[in-house]
C-alpha positions, 0 to 999 in steps of 0.5 A: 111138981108144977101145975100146968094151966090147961083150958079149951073153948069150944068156938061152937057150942052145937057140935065137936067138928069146930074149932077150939082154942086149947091154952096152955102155959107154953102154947096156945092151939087153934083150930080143928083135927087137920088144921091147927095153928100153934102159937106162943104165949107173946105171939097169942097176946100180939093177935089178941091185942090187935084184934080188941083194938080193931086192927084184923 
């Protein structure tokens, strides 16, 4: 049986109405209840990278 990775960051330490990221092996989840954006592993590591690199 294969172990999935699972982790959630809460972007607000101070409540539960925040946003979180939720990453999995297949997927990666961002946002609050209502408003949720899914994106794949690659599409995830491209908004990553051209974050660290000042470009959003």
């Amino acid at each position: 049986m294969k172990t999935v990775m699972r982790k959630i960051v809460a972007l607000c330490q101070s409540c539960n109405q925040c946003p979180v990221v939720e990453i999995t092996d297949t997927e990666i989840k961002i946002g609050e209840v209502g408003n949720v954006c899914s994106l794949k592993p690659a599409e995830w590591e491209s908004l990553r990278s051209k974050i660290l690199k000042g470009e959003l």
